[in-house]
N, C-alpha and C positions, 0 to 999 in steps of 0.2 A: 317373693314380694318384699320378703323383709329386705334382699339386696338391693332389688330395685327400687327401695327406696331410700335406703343408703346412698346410694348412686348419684341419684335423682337430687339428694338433700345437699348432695358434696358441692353437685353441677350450680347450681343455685348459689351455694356459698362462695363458688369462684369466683363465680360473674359477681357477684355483691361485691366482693371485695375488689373487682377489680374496678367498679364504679367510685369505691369509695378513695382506692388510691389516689384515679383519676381527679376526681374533686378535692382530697385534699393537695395535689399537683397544682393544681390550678388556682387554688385559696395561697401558698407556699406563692406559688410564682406573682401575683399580683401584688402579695405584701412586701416581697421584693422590690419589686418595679416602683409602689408607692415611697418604702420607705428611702429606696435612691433617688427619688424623686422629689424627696424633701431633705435630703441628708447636706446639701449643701445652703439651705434655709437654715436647718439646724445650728449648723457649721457659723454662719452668718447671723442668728442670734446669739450665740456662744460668745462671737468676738466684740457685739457689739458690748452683753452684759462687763464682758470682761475689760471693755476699753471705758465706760461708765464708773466700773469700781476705780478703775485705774485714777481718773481723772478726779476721784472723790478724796481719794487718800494718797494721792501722789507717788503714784509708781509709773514709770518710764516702761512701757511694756516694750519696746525697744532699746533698754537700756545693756551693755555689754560692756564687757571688760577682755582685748586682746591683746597680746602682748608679741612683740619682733625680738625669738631667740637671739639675731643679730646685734639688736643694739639693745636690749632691754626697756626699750621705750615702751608706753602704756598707751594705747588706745580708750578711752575711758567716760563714759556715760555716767550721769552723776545726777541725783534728783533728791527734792526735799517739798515737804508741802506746806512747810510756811514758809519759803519765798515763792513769790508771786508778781506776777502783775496784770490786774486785774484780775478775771479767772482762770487763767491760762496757768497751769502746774510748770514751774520752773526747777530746772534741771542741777543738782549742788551740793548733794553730800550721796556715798557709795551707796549702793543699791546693791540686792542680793546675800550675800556671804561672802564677798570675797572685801580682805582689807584693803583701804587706802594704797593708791601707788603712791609711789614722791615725784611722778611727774606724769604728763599726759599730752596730748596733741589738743591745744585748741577747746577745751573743755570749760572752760571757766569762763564764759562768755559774758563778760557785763554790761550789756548794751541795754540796760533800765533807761526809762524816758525821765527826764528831768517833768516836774512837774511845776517847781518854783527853781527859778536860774536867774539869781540876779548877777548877769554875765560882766559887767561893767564895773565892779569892785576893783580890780586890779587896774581900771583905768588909771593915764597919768596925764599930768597937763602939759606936760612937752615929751619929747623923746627920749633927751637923754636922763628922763627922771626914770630912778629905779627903784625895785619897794625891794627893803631887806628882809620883811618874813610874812610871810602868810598863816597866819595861826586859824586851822583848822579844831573847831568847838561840837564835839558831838554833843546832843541835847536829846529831848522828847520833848513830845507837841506840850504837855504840862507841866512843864518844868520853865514857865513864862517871867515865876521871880527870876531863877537863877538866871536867867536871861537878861534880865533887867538888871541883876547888880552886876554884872560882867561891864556891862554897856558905861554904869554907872560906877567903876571902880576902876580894877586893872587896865581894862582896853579903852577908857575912859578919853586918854589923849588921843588914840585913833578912831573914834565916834564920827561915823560918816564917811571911812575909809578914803581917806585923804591925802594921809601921810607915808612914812617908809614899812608902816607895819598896817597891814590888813588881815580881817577876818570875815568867817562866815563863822555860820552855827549848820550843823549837817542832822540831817531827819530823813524820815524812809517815812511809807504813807500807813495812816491805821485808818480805822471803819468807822470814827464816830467825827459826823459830818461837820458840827459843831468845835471841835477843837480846830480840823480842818479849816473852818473860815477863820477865827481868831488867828490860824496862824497865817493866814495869806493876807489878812488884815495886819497883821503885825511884820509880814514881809513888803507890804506894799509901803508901810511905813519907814523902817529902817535899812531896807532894803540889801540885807544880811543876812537871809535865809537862802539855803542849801538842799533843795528837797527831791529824792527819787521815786518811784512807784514799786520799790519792792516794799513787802511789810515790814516795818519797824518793831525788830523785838530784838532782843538782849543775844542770843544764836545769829542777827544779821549783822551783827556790829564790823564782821569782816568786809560786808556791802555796804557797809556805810564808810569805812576807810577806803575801800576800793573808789568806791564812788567821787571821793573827797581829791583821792589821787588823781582818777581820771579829768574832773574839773581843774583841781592846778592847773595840771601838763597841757591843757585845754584854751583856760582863760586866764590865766595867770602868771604866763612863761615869762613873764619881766621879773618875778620873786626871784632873789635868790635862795633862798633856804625856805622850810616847811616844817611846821610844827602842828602836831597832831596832839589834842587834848582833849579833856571834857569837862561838861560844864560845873561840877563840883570841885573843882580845882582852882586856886589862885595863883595867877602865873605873874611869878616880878621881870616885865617887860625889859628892863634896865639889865635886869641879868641874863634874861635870854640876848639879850644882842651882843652881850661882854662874851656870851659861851660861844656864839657861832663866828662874831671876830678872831675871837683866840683859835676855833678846831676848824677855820676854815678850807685849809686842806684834807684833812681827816675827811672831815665830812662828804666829799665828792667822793664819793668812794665806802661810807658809813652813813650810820645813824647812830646818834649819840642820847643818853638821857639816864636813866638808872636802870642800866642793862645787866642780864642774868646770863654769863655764859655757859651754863650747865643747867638743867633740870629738868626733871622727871613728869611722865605724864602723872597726871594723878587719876585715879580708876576708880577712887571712892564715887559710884553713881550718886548720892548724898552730896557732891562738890558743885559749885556753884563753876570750879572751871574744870568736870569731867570728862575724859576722854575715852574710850573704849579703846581694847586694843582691836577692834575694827576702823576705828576712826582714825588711831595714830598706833602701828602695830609696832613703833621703835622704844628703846627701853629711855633715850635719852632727845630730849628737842638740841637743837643745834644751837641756841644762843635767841635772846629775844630783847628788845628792851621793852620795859612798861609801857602799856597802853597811856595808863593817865597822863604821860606828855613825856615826848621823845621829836626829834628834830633829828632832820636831815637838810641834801641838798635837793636844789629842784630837778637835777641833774639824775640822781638817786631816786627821786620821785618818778622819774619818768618809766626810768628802768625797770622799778618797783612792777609802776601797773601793768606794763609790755610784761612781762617776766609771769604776771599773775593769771594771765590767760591758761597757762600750760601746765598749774600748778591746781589739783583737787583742791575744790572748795575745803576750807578747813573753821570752824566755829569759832575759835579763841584769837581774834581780831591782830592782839601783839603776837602773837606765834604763827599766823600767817604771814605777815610782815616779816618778819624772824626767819621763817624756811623760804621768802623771796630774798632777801639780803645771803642767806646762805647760797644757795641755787646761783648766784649770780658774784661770786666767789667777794664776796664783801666781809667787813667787817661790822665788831657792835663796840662803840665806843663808850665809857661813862665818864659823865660830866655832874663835876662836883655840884652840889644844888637840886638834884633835881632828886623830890622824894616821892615814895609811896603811900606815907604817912601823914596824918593832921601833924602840924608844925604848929604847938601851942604859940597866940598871937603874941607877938613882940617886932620890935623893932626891927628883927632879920628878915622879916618878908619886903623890907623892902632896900635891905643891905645884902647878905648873902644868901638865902636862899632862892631859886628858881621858880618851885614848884609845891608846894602843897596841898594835900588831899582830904577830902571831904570836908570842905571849908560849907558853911551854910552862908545866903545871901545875908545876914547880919551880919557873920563872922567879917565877909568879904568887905564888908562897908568899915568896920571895925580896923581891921586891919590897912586899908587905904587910908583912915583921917587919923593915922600916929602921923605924931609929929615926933621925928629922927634928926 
């Protein structure tokens, strides 16, 4: 008995067990089938989460860096999330870990919409009339005095751009609606505003020089020569035409103004013009002149913007300029006059000096009613 029921007990256990295999088979196989049955849903919320972050903090989820052992040229995806236009994350400084190339294929695409183009500045009243400089005035939408003592001082004899010297003042777009219309009110008025759709901030100052270049080469191809400045600067017009007369060969070929042909990035993050060695991994830049007012030809200009396409975005507005002039085997010229400094007021702003910096709209006004 006791065997038989040993036996008996075993025969029971088999068959149990073999029911239970079965069912857990069959529990194993269905959650199979379920979970590949949503694994490509899964897959498909995954990318959408990840293309939502992407697009919140501007990362190029296609963004790539390839390089052709043969000619060492760079293939190069580039993205930043303060330029924009409108919501659309635009593409402009390295992505990943890998450092800046020095060149690229077609990466640097500036094709921003104008959103004020007062296209007819460079008009003339006949043909054979030529305008000798186009002075390009970077600004911010608040900065409406400096505006107005420019208008009402230095550039004062070409008020209404009429004559051989034309200007604009150049802006990129911000968010508060209100300066917005003041300044389209104040473009429809004087009708020397210069405006694009990426955002305006202090890192897009190289799209706002790009932008200024692309416009010349655009509407303006009767200028001969191009000068690039800003609006806390005093420019003695007298002497920009004496400097581009005298370097007019130079120039087709240069950009002239208080140029540095040697200098170091600076890495202090604390720097107001920081660089990372991801963002410029070389120990020395190639030559630059100053931002606050440098001139060239129109010729130079053109070259310039062509040239800037193939060229990673780079933040420091004179040093992208600087590695286009280098790239395109040019030079940097310095021309006496032209400073980076306040030029305490006297009677040389409007005998030899060029250019002066950080001039305030009083000083500006000050400095135009000496009598020399």
């Amino acid at each position: 008995m006791g065997k038989s029921g040993v036996c008996s007990s075993g025969v029971l256990s088999a068959s149990t067990m073999v029911y239970v295999l079965t069912a857990l088979s069959i529990v194993v196989l269905i959650s199979t089938v379920y979970v590949n049955s949503h694994l490509n849903s899964l897959l498909s919320v995954s990318k959408r989460i990840h293309n939502y972050v992407s697009m919140y903090i501007g990362i190029d989820s296609k963004a790539t860096v390839t390089s052709n052992s043969s000619s060492s040229r760079h293939a190069f995806s580039i993205t930043n999330p303060s330029i924009t236009r409108a919501t659309t994350p635009r593409a402009t400084t390295p992505g990943g870990t890998t450092a800046r190339p020095n060149e690229c294929k077609s990466c640097f695409k500036h094709d921003f919409d104008f959103m004020l183009n007062n296209e007819d500045v460079c008009q003339t009243d006949t043909g054979n009339s030529t305008i000798k400089v186009i002075v390009l005035i970077s600004t911010i939408h608040k900065n409406t005095e400096k505006r107005k003592a420019i208008r009402e001082t230095w550039m004062s004899p070409y008020t209404g751009n009429t004559g051989p010297v034309r200007y604009m003042f150049l802006l990129g777009r911000i968010s508060d609606k209100a300066l917005q219309v003041a300044l389209e009110t104040e473009s429809a008025s004087y009708r020397d505003i210069l405006q694009e759709d990426f955002m305006d901030s202090y890192n897009n100052l190289t799209l706002k020089t790009m932008m200024a270049f692309r416009w010349a080469s655009t509407f303006c191809q009767k200028a001969e020569f191009v000068m690039k400045t800003d609006d806390d600067m005093f420019v003695n017009i007298n002497g920009l035409l004496r400097a581009v007369n005298q370097h007019t060969d130079v120039l087709q070929r240069s950009v002239g103004g208080f140029c540095v042909l040697s200098a170091s990035p600076i890495r202090d993050k604390g720097s107001k013009w920081y660089a990372s060695e991801k963002m410029y991994p070389h120990r020395k830049y190639p030559g630059y002149c100053s931002g606050t007012g440098y001139v060239t030809s129109m010729f130079v200009t053109r070259r310039v913007f062509e040239i800037s396409k193939h060229l990673p975005f780079f933040h420091l507005e004179d040093i992208f300029v600087g590695l286009c002039i280098n790239k395109l085997g040019y030079t940097f010229t310095r021309i006496g006059g032209f400073s980076t400094n306040f030029i305490p007021i006297s009677c040389s702003y409007k005998q030899s000096i060029i250019t002066s910096h950080g001039v305030s709209p009083k000083q500006m006004r000050q400095a135009w009613d000496l009598k020399c």
